[in-house]
MINUSE-186025 format. One record per residue: residue in three letters; y, z, x of N, C-alpha, C in turn. Coordinates in pm, whole numbers, padded with zeros to 5 digits, always signed. Layout:
REM residues N
ALAYZXYZXYZX ...
//
This chain:
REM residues 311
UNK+10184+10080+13925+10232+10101+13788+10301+09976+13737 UNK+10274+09945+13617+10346+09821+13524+10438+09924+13464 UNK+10607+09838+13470+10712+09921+13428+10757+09839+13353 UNK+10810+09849+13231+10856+09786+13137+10993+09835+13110 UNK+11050+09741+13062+11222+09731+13014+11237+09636+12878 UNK+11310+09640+12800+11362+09646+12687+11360+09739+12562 UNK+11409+09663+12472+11436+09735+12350+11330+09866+12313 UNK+11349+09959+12267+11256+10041+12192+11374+10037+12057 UNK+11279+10048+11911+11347+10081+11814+11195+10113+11683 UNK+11272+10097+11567+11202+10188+11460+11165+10076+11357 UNK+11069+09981+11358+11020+09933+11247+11003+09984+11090 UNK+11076+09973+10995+11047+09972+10863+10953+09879+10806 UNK+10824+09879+10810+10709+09783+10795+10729+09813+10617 UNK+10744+09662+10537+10717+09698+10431+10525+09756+10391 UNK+10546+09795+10235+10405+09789+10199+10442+09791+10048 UNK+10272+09801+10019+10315+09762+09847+10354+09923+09765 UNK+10488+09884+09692+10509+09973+09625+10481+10017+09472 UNK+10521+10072+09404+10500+10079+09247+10549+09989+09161 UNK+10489+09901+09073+10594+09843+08993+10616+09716+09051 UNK+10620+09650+09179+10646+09547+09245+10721+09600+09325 UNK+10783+09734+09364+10898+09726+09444+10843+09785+09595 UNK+10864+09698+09664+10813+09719+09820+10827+09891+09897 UNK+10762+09950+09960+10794+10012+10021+10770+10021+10155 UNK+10914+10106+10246+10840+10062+10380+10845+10186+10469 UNK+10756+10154+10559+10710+10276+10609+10753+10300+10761 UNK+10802+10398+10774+10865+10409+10968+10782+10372+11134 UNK+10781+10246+11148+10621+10281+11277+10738+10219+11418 UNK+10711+10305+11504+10747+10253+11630+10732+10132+11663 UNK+10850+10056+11718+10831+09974+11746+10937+09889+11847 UNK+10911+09783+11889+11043+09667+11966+10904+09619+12077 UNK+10962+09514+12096+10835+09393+12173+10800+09455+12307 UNK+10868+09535+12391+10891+09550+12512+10794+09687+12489 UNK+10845+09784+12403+10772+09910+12372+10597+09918+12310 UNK+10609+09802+12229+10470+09749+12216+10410+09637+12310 UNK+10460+09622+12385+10390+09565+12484+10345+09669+12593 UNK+10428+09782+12616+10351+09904+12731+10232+09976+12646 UNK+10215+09965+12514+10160+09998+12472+10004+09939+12437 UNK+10030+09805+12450+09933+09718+12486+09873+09765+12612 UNK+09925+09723+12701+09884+09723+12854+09839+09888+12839 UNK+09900+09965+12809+09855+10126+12888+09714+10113+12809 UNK+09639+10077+12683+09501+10070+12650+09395+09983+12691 UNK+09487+09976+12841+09348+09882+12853+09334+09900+13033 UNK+09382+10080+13000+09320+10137+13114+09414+10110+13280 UNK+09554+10099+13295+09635+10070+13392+09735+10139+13373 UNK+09819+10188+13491+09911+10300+13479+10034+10185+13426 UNK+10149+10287+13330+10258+10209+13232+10291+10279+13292 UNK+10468+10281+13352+10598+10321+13296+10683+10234+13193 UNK+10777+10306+13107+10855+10229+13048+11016+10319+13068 UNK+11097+10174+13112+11262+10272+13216+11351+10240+13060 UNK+11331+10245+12943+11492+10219+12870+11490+10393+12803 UNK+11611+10374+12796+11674+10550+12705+11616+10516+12593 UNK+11579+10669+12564+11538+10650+12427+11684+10791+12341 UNK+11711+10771+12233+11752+10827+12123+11740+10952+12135 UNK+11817+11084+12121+11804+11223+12098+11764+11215+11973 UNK+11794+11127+11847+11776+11132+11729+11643+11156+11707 UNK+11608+11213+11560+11470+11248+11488+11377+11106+11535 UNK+11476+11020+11506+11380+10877+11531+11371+10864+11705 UNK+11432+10870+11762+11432+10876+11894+11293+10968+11963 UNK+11283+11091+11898+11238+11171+11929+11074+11077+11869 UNK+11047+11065+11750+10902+10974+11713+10858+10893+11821 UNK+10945+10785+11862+10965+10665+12007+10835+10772+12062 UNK+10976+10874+12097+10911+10939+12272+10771+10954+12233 UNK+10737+11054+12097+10619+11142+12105+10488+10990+12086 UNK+10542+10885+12052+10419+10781+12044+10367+10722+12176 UNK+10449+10715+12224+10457+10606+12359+10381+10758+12503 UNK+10422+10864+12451+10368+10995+12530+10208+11029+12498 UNK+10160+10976+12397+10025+10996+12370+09969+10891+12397 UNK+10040+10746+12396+09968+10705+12501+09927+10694+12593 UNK+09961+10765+12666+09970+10776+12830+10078+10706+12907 UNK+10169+10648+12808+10261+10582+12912+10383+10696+13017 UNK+10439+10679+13096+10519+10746+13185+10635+10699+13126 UNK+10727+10839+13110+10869+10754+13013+10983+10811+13166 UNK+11037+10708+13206+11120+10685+13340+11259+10705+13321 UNK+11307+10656+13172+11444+10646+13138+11525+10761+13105 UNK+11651+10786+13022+11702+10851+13017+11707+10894+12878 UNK+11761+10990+12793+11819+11027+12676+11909+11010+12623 UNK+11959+10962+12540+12106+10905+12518+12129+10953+12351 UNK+12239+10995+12365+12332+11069+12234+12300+10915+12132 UNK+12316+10828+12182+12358+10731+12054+12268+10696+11967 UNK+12298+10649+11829+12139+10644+11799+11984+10525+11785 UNK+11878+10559+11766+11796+10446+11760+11843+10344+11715 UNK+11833+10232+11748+11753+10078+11674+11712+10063+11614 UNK+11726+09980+11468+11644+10001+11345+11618+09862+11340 UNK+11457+09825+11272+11446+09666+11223+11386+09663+11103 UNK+11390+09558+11005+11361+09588+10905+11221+09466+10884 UNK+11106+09491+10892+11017+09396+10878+10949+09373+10728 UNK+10936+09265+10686+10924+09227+10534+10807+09139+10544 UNK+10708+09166+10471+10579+09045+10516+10562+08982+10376 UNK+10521+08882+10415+10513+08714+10350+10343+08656+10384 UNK+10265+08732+10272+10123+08674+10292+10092+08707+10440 UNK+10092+08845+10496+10051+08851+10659+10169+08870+10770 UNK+10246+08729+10700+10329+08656+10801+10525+08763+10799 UNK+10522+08827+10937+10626+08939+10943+10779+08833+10973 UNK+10917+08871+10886+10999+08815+10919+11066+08967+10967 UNK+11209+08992+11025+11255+09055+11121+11389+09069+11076 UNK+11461+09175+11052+11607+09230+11020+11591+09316+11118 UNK+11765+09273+11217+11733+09397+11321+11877+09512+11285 UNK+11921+09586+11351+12033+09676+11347+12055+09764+11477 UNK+12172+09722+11582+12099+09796+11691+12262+09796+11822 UNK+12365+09766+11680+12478+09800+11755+12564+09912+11835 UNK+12527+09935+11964+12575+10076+11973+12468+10156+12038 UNK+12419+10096+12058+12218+10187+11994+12198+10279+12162 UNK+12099+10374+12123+12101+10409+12266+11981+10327+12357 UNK+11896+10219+12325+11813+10147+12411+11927+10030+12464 UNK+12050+10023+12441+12111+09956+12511+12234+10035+12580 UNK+12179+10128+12619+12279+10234+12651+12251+10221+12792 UNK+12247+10120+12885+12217+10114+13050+12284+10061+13149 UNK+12275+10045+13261+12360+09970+13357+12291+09944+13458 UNK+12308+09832+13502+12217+09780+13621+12209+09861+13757 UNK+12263+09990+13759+12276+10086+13869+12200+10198+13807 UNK+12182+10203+13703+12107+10329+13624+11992+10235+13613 UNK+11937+10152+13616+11861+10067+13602+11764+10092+13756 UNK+11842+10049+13805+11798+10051+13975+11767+10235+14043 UNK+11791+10301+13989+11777+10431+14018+11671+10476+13937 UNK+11665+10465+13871+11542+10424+13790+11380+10368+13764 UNK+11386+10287+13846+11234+10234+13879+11175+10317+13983 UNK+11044+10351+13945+11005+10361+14037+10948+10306+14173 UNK+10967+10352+14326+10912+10307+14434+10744+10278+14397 UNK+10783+10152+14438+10597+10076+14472+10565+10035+14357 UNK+10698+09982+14234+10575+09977+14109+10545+09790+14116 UNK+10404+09787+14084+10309+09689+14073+10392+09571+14027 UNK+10444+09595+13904+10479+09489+13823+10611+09518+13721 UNK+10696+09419+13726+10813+09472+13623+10837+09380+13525 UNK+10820+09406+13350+10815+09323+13281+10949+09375+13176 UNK+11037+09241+13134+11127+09261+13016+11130+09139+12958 UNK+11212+09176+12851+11205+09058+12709+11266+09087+12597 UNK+11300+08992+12555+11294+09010+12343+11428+09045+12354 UNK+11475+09146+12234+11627+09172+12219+11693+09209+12302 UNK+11636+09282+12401+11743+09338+12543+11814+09205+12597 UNK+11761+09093+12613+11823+08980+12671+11939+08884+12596 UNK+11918+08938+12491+12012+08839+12378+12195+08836+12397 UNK+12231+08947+12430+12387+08900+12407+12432+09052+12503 UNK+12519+09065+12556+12615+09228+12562+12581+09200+12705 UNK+12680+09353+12739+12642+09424+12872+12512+09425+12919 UNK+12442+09514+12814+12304+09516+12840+12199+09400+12916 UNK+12254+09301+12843+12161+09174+12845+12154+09083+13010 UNK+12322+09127+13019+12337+09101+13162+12255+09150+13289 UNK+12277+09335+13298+12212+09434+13323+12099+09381+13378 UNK+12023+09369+13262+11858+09316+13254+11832+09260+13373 UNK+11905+09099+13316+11888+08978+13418+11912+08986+13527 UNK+12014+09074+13598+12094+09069+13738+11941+09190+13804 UNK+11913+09291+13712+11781+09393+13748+11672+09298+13762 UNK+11632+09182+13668+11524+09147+13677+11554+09080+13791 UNK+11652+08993+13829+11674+08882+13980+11609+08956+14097 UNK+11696+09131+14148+11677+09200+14201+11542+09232+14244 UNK+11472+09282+14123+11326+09336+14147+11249+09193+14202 UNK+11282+09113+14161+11213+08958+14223+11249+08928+14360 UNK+11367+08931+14435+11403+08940+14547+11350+09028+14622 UNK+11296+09163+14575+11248+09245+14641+11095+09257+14673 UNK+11059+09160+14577+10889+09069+14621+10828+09139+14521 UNK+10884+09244+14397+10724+09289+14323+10759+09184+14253 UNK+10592+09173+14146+10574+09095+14021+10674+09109+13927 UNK+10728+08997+13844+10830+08980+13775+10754+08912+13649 UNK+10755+08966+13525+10710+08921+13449+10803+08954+13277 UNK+10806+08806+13220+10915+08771+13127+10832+08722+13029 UNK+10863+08763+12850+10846+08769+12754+10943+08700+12653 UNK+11060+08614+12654+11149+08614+12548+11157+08658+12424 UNK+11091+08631+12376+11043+08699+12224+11176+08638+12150 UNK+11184+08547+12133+11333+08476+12110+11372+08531+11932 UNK+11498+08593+11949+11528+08671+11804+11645+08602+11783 UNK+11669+08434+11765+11763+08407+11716+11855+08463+11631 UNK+11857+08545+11545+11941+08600+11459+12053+08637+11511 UNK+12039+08716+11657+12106+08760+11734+12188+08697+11847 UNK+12123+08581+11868+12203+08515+11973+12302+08447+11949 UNK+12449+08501+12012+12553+08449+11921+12636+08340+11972 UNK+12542+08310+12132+12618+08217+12209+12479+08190+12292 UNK+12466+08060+12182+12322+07963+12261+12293+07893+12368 UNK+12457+07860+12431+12401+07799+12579+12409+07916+12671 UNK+12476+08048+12619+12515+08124+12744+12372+08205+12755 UNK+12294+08229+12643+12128+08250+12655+12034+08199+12716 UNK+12072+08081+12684+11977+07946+12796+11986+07950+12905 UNK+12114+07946+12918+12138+07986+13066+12094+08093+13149 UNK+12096+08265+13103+12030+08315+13119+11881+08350+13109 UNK+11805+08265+13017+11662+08240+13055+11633+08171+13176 UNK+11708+08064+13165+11714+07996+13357+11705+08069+13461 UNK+11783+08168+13510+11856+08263+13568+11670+08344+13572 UNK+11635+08384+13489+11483+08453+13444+11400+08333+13469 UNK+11428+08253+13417+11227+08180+13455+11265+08164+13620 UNK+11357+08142+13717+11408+08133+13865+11367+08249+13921 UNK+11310+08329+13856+11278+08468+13930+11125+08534+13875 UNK+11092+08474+13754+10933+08510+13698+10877+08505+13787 UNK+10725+08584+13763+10634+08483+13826+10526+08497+13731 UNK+10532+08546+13590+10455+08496+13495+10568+08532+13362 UNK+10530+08401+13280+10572+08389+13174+10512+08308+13057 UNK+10537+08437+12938+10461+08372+12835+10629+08345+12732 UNK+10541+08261+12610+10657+08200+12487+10557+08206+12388 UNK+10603+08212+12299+10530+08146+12194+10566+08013+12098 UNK+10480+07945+12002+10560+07846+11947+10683+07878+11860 UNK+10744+07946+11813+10832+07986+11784+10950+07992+11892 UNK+10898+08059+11947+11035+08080+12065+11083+07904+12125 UNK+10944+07843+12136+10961+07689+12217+11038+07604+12094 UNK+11006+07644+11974+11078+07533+11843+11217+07551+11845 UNK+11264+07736+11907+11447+07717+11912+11478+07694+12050 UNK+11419+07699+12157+11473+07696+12280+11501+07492+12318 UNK+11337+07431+12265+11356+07318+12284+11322+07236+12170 UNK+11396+07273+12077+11367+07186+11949+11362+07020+11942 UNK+11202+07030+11869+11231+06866+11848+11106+06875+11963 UNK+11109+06900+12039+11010+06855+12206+10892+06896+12153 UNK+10774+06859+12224+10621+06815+12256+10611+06973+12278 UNK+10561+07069+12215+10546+07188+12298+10467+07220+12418 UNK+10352+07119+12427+10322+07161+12579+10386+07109+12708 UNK+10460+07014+12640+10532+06899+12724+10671+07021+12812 UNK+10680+07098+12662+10824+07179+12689+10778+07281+12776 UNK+10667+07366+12767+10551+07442+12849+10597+07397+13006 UNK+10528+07258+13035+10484+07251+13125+10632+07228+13203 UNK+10738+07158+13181+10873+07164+13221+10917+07266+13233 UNK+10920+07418+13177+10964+07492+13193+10882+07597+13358 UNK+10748+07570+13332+10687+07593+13469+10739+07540+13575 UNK+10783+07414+13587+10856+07324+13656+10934+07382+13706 UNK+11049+07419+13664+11193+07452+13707+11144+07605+13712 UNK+11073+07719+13683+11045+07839+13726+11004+07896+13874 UNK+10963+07965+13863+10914+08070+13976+10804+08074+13976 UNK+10716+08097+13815+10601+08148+13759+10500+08065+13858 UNK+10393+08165+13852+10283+08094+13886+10150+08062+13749 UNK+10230+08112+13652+10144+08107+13500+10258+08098+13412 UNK+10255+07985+13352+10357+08024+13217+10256+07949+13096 UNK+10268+08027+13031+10160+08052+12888+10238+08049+12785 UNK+10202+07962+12650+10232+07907+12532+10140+07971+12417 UNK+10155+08069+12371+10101+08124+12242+10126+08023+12125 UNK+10030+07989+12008+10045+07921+11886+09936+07936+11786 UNK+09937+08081+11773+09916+08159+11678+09784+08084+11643 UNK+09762+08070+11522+09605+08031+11483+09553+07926+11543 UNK+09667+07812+11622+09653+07720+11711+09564+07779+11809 UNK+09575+07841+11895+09511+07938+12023+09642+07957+12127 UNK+09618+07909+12254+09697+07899+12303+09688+07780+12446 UNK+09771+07820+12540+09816+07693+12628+09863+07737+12750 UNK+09771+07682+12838+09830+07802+13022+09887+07671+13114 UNK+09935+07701+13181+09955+07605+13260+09998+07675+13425 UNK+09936+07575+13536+09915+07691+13674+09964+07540+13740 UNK+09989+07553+13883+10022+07428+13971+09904+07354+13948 UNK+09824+07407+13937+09697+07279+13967+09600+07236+13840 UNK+09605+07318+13713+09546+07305+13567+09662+07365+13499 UNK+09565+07299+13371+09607+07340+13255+09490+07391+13166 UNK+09545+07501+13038+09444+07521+12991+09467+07517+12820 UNK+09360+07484+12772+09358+07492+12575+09273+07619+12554 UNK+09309+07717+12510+09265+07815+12445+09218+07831+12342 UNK+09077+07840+12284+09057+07794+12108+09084+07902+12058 UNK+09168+07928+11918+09248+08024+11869+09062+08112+11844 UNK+09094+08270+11803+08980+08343+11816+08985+08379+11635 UNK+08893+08323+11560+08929+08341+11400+08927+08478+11395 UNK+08995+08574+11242+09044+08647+11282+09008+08695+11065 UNK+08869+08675+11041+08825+08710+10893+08922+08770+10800 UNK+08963+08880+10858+09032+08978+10718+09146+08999+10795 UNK+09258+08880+10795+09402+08914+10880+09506+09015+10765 UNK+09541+09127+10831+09578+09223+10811+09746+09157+10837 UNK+09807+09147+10945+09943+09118+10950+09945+09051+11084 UNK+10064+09009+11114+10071+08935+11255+10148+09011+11368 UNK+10189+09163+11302+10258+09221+11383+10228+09262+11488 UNK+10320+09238+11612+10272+09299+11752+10121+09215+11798 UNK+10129+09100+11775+09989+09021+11827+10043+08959+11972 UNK+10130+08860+11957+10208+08845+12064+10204+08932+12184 UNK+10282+09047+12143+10286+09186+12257+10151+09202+12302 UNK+10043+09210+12250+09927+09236+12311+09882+09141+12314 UNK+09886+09010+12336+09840+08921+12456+09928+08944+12542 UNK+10069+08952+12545+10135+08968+12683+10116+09081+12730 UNK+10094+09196+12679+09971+09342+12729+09903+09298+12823 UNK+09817+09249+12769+09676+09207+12801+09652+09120+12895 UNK+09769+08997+12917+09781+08925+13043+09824+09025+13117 UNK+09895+09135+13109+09941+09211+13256+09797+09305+13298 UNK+09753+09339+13208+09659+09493+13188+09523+09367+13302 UNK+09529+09229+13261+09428+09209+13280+09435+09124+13458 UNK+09560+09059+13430+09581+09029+13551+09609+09171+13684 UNK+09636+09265+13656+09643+09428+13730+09518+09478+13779 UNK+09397+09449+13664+09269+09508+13684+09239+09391+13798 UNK+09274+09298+13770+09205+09136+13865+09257+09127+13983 UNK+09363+09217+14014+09398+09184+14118+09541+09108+14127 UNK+09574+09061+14055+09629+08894+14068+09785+08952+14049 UNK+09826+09086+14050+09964+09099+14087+09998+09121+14209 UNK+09934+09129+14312+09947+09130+14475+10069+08996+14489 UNK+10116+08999+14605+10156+08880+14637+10111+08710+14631 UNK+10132+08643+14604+10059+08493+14580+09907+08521+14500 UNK+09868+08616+14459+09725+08633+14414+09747+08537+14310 UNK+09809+08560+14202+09790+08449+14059+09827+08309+14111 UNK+09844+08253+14202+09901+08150+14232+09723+08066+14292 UNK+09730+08146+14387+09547+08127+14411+09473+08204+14363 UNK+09458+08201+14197+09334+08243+14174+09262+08138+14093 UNK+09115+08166+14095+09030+08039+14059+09092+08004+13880 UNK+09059+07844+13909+09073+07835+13759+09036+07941+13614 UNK+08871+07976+13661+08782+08052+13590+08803+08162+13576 UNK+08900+08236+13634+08980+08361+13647+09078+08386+13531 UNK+09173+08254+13562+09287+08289+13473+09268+08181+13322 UNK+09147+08127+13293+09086+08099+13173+09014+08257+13107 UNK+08965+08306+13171+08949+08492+13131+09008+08553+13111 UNK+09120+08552+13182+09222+08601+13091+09320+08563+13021 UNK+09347+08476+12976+09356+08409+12869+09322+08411+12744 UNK+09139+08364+12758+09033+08393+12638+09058+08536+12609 UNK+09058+08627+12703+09096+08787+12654+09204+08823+12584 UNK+09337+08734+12631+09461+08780+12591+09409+08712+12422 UNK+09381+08594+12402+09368+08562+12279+09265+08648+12164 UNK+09147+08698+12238+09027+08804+12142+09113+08925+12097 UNK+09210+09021+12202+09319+09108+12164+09371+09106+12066 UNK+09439+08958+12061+09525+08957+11972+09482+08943+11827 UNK+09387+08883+11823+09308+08827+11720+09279+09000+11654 UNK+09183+09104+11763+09126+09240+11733+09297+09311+11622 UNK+09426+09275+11696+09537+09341+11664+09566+09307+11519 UNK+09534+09130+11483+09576+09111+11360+09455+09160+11224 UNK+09364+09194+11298+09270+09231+11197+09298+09386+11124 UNK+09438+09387+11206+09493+09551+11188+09628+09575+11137 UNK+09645+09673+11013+09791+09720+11001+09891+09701+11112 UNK+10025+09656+11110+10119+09712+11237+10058+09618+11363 UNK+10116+09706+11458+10090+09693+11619+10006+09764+11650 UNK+09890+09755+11665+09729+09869+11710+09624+09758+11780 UNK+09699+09766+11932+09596+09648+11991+09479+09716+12036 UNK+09402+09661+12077+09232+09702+12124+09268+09760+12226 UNK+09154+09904+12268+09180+09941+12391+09035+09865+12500 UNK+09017+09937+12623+08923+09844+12684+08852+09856+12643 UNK+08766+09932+12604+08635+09919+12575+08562+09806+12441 UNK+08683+09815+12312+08612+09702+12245+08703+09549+12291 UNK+08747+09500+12402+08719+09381+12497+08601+09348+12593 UNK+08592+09460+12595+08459+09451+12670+08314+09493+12619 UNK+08366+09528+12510+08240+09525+12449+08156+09394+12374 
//
């Protein structure tokens, strides 16, 4: 099983309203929650361990993420959802979050640990859970743990500057995380605040450097993307994408899609992604990028399930 950790919360996706005035509409959402949601369509067992909300909105979370087939591991918590407010700009989604108090940060690295399940495959977190608090700590000291204990460790930042209110003590804790990955993706966004000013593959390939990872991968959107392994590197040609609908949740389902695909391949065993053929992890790659491309041709977060990747 791929078990996922972070944020779950409630996207307000604008749309067009009457008159000029926007309206927006309620869709599940947070990077970590759309990313199990990625991966569970493409045919591999999900858990996902964060509390979700008793609230009406809490209660939506559960019933979406339950029809997917994902396994919900976590707990229930009185406090209420996470709200974000997404506003689009020609396609392009900017991000208001609200999530003080909230019950997806309602955890502790002992409720955390009681929590996972025995034998699971792969453990992936990211995005707002890591940014600042108790919580964020939690995470990191859980994610060290599960890495010490030899499963797959796999990290997302999803970097939400808005929120980070103390920039070296973040950095620092991404350190702390890429020291324990063993796959990690960024995107260009995340690389323009983490290492501003720098060469982005240059910043890529340094950050593999000082990691764990045996893959750390550079998303850049209509660019394509950028892998890098001990022994290659790779250029991904972006996958055109005719009638782009929005950019939401594209990201999440390539990092889906690298787990869903590296799981089917094998390559979360021990050392497997480390030795696997070049031609392997260029496949999935090219896949994680066709996904994403299938996702933006779509309202929201609605990544491809297997069959049209493989079709």
């Amino acid at each position: 099983m791929i078990v996922f950790g972070g944020e779950n919360l409630i996207d307000f996706i604008q749309e067009e309203g009457a008159e000029g005035y926007p309206l927006y509409r309620a869709i599940p959402g947070g990077s970590p929650y759309n990313t199990a949601k990625a991966t569970v369509r493409q045919e591999v067992p999900v858990g996902y361990m964060t509390p979700f909300s008793s609230d009406s909105l809490g209660v939506l979370l559960v019933r979406e993420l339950e029809a997917e087939g994902v396994k919900l591991l976590g707990a229930t918590s009185e406090k209420p959802t996470s709200l974000a407010v997404v506003s689009l700009n020609n396609g392009h989604a900017t991000y208001q979050f609200y999530r003080e108090n909230t019950a997806e940060r309602d955890i502790t690295q002992a409720a955390l640990q009681a929590t996972l399940p025995k034998g699971t495959e792969v453990f992936h977190v990211g995005s707002l859970a890591l940014t600042n608090g108790a919580d964020a700590e939690a995470w990191t000291a859980f994610f060290e743990e599960v890495a010490r204990a030899g499963t797959f460790t796999s990290l997302d930042p999803n970097v939400r500057a808005a929120f980070i209110n103390d920039r070296d003590a973040y950095l620092a804790r991404l350190e702390r995380l890429y020291s324990s990955a063993s796959l990690i993706k960024l995107s260009d966004e995340d690389l323009g605040w983490i290492a501003p000013g720098e060469d982005m593959e240059a910043a890529t390939r340094a950050i593999f450097a000082r990691s764990s990872a045996a893959l750390v991968v550079l998303t850049k959107g209509a660019e394509g993307a950028y892998g890098v392994t001990k022994d290659e590197t790779f250029d991904i040609a972006p996958v055109a994408v005719p009638d782009l609908k929005d950019t939401v949740g594209a990201g999440d389902t390539f990092m889906g899609t690298l787990l869903a695909q590296s799981s089917r391949a094998g390559l979360t065993a021990p050392g497997a992604l480390a030795a696997a053929p070049a031609g392997e992890i260029r496949r999935i790659l090219e896949t994680a990028a066709r996904a994403a491309a299938i996702n933006c041709a779509r309202s929201g977060c609605n990544p491809p399930r297997l069959d049209e990747l493989d079709g």
